[in-house]
N, C-alpha and C positions, 0 to 999 in steps of 0.2 A: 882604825880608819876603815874607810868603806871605800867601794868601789863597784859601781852598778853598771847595767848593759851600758855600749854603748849606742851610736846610730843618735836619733834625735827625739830620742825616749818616747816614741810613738807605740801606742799602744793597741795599735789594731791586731787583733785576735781572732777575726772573722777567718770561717773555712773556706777553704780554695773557691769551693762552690755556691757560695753563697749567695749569688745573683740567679742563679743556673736553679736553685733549690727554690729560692722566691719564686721564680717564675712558673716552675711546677706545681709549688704550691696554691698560686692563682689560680691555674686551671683548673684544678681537683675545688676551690671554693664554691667556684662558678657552675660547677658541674652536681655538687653536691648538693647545693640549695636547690636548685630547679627540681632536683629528684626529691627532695626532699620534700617539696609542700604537692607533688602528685602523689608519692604514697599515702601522707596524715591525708589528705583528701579518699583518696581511696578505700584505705582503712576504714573510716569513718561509711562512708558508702557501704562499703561491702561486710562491715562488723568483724574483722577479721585483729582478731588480736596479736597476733604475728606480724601482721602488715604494718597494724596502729602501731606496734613497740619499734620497728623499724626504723617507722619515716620519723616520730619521736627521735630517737638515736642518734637519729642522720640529722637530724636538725642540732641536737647537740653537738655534734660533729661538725656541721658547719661553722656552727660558732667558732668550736674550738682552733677551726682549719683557718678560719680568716682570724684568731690570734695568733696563730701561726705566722700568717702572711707579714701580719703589723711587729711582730716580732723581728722575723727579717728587714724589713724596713729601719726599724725604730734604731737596731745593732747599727745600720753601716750608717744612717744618718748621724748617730753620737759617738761613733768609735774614735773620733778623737777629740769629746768632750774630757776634760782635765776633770768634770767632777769623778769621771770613773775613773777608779786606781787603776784597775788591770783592762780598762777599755770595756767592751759591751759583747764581749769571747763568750760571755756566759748566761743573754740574756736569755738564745733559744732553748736552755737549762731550764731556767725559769720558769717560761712558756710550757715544756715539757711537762713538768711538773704538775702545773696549773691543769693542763689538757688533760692528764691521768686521774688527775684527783675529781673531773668532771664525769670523765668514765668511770672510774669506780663510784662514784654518786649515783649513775645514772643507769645503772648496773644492779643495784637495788632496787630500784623504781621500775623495771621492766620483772626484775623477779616478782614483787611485792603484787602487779598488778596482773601478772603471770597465774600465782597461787587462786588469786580472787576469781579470776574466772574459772580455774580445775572447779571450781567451790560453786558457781554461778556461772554457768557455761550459757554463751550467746548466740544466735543464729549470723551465718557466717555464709558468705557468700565465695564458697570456692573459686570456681569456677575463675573469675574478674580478679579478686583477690590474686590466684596466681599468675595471672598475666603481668600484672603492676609489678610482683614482687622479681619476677625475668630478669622486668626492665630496670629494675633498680639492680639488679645483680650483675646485669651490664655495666650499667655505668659504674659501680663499684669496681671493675674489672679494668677497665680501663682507666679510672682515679688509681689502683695498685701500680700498674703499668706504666705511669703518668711519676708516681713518685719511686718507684721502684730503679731505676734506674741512678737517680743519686743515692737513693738507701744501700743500692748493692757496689756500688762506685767506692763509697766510704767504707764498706764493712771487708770487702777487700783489702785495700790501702791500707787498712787499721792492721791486718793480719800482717801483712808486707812490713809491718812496723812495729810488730808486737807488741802492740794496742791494745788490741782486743776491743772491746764492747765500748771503752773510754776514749777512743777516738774519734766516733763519729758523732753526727750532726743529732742532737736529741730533740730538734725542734722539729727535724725533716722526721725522726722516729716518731715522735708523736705525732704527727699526720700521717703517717704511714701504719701506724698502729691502730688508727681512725679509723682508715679506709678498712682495712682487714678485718675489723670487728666489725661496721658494716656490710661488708661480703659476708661472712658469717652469719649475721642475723637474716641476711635475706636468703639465705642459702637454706637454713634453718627453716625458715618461712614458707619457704618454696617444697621443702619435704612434711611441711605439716600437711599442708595445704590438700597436697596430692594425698597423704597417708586421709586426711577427713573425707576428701571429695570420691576417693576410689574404695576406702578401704571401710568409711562410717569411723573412722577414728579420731572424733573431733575435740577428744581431750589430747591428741597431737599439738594442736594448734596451739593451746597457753605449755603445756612441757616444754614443748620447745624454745619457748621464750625463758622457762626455766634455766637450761640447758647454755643457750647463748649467756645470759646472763654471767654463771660463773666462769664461761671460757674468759670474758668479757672483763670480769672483776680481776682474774690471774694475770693479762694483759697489763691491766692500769696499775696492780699490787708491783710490777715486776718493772716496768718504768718508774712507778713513785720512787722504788727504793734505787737506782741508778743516776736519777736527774739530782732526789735528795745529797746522797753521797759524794755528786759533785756541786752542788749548793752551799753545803757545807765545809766547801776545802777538804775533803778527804783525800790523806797523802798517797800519792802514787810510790807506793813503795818498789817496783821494779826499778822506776826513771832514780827512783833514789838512790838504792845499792849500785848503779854501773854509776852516780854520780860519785859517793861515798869513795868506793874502788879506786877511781879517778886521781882525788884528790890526795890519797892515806897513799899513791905511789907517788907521791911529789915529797922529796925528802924534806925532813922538819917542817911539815905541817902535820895537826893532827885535827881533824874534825871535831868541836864542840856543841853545834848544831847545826841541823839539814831539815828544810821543807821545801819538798815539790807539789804542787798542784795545778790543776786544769784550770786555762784561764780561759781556753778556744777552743773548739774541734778540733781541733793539731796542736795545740801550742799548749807549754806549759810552763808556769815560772817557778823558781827556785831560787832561795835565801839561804847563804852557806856564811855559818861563821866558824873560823877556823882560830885554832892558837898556834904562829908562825911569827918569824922577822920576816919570811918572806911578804915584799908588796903584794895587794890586792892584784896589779896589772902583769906582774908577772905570772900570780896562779891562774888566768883567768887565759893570757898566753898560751899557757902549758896543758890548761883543760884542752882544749880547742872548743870544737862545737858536740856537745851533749845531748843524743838526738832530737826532742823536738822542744826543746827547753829554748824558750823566745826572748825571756825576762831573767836575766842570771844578776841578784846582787851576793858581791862577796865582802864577808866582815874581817877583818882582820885584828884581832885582840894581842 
């Protein structure tokens, strides 16, 4: 026999801040598109390869940032559509994902056209070139700041909860990882610029593009493999041993099988089949509450 949560088997999964994260995220879209078509503009004006790979970037990043947004939308709108088992806890995983796998795309394509010009070096208008790049280093600054605040709200909380990294909000990290490899490339941009204009060092201007690139790819490499891990059900094996522990001191039960995994920011479900006389509503009694486990069924064979 079985015996699953109880409550009215509502399946919202979404993190505390979930509305709070949307909203920030709006503003960093709004913010990023506008800079976004002054740099490619600019770039192209001024021939500056750093700038063009930029406002490029930043334009992928917009996209990615308003996936983001529709992300968080799309979650509280279906979170308690019955088609999703575990609710819609896991779509800004998804999104995460998605957004990484465009940075590291996009990551090659500034290297690729980075090299080309070491090879074919283009005249370049310093000067204008770094002003543009400032001002997108501002606004980058401010998008950090803007999402920075729930990024660091959660990665706290996570610690507080001995979490770690599986706690928080990967769709608010993948905007947040956005903005910060934008800061970098303009940041990047901004020391070619000065090294060409002050220094005659205008094979600065495409290394540098080199240089972000790979910051850029280790970024997207190191969300693909976290948002993956939780895409795929990978068991939380800490939630698991204090649940195991849990259960192996309640006399004559003995654990036959245990899966915990991420269903939300916080939340996590687990499926425990045990070999006992003892009822399902008794062990489930006796457990109490198992920190952030939302979704507990128990099998009893």
């Amino acid at each position: 026999m079985s015996e699953s949560a109880p409550a009215q088997h509502l399946h919202d999964f979404l993190g505390d801040a979930h509305d709070e994260n949307a909203r920030r995220t709006l503003w960093v879209v709004a913010l990023t598109a506008v800079m976004m078509a002054g740099e490619i503009a600019a770039g192209y004006w001024t021939g500056s390869m750093a700038l063009l790979a930029d406002g490029f970037h930043m334009a992928t990043h917009a996209g990615a940032l308003g996936l983001a947004a529709l992300a968080y939308r799309y979650a509280k709108r279906h979170r308690h559509d019955p088609r999703f088992s575990f609710g819609t806890g896991k779509v800004g995983d998804l999104t995460g994902f998605a957004s990484a796998l465009i940075l590291g795309i996009f990551s090659i394509g500034i290297a690729f056209e980075s090299v080309l010009r070491l090879i074919d070096p283009v005249r370049v208008d310093f000067g204008s070139a770094t002003l543009v790049a400032v001002l997108g280093l501002a606004v980058n600054i401010i998008s950090a700041l803007l999402l920075m605040g729930g990024h660091h709200h959660h990665h706290d909380h996570d610690h507080d909860d001995h979490r770690h990294h599986h706690g928080h909000d990967n769709n608010l990290r993948s905007a947040y990882f956005h903005v910060l490899a934008d800061a970098l490339t303009s940041l990047l941009a901004i020391g070619a610029l000065l090294a060409g204009r002050y220094l005659g060092l205008h094979w600065m201007d495409p290394m540098m593009g080199i240089v972000g690139a790979i910051v850029i790819a280790r970024w997207s490499w190191g969300l693909m493999r976290d948002t993956a891990s939780i895409l795929l059900d990978e068991s939380d094996e800490t939630l698991a041993g204090v649940l195991r522990a849990r259960i192996a001191a309640i006399d004559g039960v003995r654990v036959a099988d245990l899966h915990v995994w991420r269903v939300g920011p916080q939340a996590r479900a687990a499926i425990v089949e045990v070999e006992s006389g003892v009822p399902a509503a008794e062990i489930r009694a006796r457990l109490g509450t198992v920190g952030p486990i939302a979704h507990l069924t128990i099998a009893v064979r």
